[in-house]
C-alpha positions, 0 to 999 in steps of 0.5 A: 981631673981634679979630686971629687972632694973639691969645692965644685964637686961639693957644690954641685953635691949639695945642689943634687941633694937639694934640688934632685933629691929633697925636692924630687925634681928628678925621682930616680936621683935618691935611691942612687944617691942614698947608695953612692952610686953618683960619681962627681967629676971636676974637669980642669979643661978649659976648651972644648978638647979637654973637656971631651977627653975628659968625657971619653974617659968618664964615658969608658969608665960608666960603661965598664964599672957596674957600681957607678950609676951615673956620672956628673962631669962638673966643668968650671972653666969651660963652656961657661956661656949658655950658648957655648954650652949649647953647642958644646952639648951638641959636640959631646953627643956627636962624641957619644955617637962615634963612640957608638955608646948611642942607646947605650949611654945618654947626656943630660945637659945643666948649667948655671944659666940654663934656659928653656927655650920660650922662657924668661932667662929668670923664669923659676923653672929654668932652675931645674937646671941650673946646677952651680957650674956647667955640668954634663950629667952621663946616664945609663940607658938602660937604667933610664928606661928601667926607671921610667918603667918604674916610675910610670907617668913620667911625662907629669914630672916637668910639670910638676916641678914646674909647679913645686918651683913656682909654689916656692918662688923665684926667691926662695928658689934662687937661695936654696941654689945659692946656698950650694955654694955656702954648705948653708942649709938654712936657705929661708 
């Protein structure tokens, strides 16, 4: 694993910030946030083996320790095509199951090139996903599902960001994402 203070980790910090948060596409992302409850991992691995030792560990780690809400497993040199990722993904759930931390445990996948199925690759909601590098994002369930209780309505919340990225467009969309990159906060 590399320090949480890297480039990466900074990287995808500022793109939680921006995206998850200030814009509220996902609107249980600020309270955890807001308390440091977010753990920002690099991963070094460059195949798939590494990378699933490495969510073995962060996994164990989520389930034993109640301070960390969630965990974001940044892994730059590996998976970096969308359809390795996608299959990578499906691997990693497989390891959640044998794990038996199904129900328990779940994985959201983002990725630089994240595509929706039936959508354009430069379509403006596939950046809902696109996080600076490919990145599996470990939830507690049962955080989820108090969250969703919470919260009420969710299912309007893919379409209304949908909306939200669409009323900034794809432009000022792409330099927001691009501005994680820089620390850059002035994106217009």
């Amino acid at each position: 694993m590399m320090p949480t203070d890297s480039f990466e980790a900074a990287a995808t910090q500022r793109w939680v910030k921006q995206f998850a948060v200030d814009m509220n596409l996902c609107p249980f992302a600020g309270r955890e946030v807001r308390s440091a409850r977010v753990r920002y991992v690099v991963s070094g691995a460059t195949g798939l083996e590494n990378l699933l030792h490495s969510l073995h560990v962060e996994c164990e780690l989520l389930v034993e320790d109640e301070k960390i809400a969630t965990t974001l497993l940044i892994h730059p040199h590996c998976l970096q095509s969308f359809d390795d990722y996608l299959d990578g993904l499906q691997v990693a759930e497989a390891l959640l199951d044998s794990l038996g931390l199904i129900g328990v445990l779940q994985i959201a996948g983002f990725h630089p090139d994240y595509q929706f199925a039936g959508s354009s690759p430069d379509a403006v909601e596939n950046y809902t996903n696109r996080t600076p590098y490919p990145t599996l994002h470990i939830l507690r369930e049962d955080a989820m599902e108090r969250a969703i209780q919470a919260h009420g309505a969710t299912e309007d919340i893919p379409l209304r960001n949908i909306d939200h990225l669409r009323s900034l467009g794809l432009t000022q969309v792409k330099r927001l994402r691009e501005a994680c990159f820089t620390g850059s906060v002035d994106a217009s």
